[in-house]
Every structure is written in C-alpha cells, then in structure tokens.
C-alpha positions as CSV (number, residue, x, y, z in Angstrom):
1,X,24.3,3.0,-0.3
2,X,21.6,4.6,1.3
3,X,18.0,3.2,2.7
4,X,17.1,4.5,-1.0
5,X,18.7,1.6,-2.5
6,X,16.6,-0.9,-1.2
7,X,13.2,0.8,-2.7
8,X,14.7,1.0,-6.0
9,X,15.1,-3.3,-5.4
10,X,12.2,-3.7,-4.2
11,X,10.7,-1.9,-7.0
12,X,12.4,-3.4,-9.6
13,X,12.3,-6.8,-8.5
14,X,8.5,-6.6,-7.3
15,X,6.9,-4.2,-10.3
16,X,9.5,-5.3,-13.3
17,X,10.5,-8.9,-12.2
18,X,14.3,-7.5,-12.8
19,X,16.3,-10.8,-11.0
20,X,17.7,-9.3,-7.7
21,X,21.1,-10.5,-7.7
22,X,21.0,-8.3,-11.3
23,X,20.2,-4.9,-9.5
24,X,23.8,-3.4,-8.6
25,X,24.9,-0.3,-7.8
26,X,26.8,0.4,-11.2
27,X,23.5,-1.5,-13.0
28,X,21.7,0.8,-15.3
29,X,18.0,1.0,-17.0
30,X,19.6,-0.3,-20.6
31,X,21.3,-3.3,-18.8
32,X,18.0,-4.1,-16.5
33,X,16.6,-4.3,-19.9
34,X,14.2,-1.5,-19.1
35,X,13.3,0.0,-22.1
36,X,11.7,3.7,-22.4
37,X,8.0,2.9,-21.3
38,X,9.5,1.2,-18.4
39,X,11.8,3.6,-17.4
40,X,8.9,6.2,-17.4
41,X,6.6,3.7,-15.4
42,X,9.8,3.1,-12.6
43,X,9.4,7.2,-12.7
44,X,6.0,7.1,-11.6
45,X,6.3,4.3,-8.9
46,X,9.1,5.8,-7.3
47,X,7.7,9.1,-7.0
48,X,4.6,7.4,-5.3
49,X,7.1,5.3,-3.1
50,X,9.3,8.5,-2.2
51,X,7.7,11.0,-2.4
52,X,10.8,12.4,-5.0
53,X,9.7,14.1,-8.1
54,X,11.7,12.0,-10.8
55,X,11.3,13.3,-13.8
56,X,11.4,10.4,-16.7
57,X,12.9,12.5,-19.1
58,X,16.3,13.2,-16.9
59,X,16.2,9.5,-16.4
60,X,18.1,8.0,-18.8
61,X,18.4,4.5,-19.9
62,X,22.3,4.6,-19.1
63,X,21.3,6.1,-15.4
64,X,23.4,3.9,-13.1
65,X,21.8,2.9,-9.9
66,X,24.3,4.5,-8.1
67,X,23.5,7.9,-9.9
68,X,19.9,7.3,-9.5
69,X,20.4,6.8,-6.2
70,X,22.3,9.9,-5.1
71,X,20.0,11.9,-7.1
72,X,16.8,10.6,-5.4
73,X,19.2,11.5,-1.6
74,X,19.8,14.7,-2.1
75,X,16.2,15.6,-3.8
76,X,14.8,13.5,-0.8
77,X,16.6,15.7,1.9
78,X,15.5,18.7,-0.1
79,X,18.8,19.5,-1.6
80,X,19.9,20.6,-4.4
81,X,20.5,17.4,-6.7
82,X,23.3,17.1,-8.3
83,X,22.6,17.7,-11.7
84,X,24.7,15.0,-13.4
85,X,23.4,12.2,-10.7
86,X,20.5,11.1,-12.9
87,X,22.9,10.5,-15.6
C-alpha cells in the first residue's frame, strides 16, 4: 500500500484507539467499530493530515481501507478518483 496507509494507522490508532493489529487493508469503518460521528470526524482529521478533501458523506461505513486508500492516492496526486474507491 501506499505511504497513505500508514496515516490512516496512525490516525486511527492515535485519534480512535482502534487496536493496530485490527487496522488491515480489507478492514472497514463498520468493523473498526466506527460508527457515523466517527467516520465524519476520521473525515476531518485526514483532510487536515492530507491535505485530501474527503467528503464524509462518500465515506461509508463499509469503505474498506484498501478503497479508502486508493481514493485518498489518486485525489492526493490530483487525479481523478476513482469513483467506486470510497466504497
């Protein structure tokens, strides 16, 4: 995975306690336990830590990492993100 991967750990072990061994690329928000509020709070923080626009409502609590990843890549690079990414 990319160097994106290890914000989205950091993030959710640091700001959401989420265990790291738990936090895996085919993990998503719903089995993280993240429920809506926190999924709309990870939005915020990892706009602020990337600079990435990620809107909370395409992020969806069945977003894999993976998905979540690739999505915050390709906006990162200025891209076109692929639209199903986030989902």
């Amino acid at each position: 995975m990319s160097a994106i991967h290890p914000t989205i750990t950091e993030v959710l072990s640091r700001t959401f306690r989420v265990p790291v061994a738990e936090i895996l690329p085919e993990s998503t928000m719903d089995s993280l336990d993240m429920d809506s509020l926190a999924v709309a709070e990870f939005a915020v923080v990892m706009r602020e830590a990337l600079g990435v626009e990620l809107d909370p409502d395409t992020l969806h609590r069945d977003t894999s990492l993976a998905g979540l990843t690739e999505f915050l890549r390709a906006a990162a690079a200025g891209g076109e993100a692929p639209a199903s990414a986030a989902r």
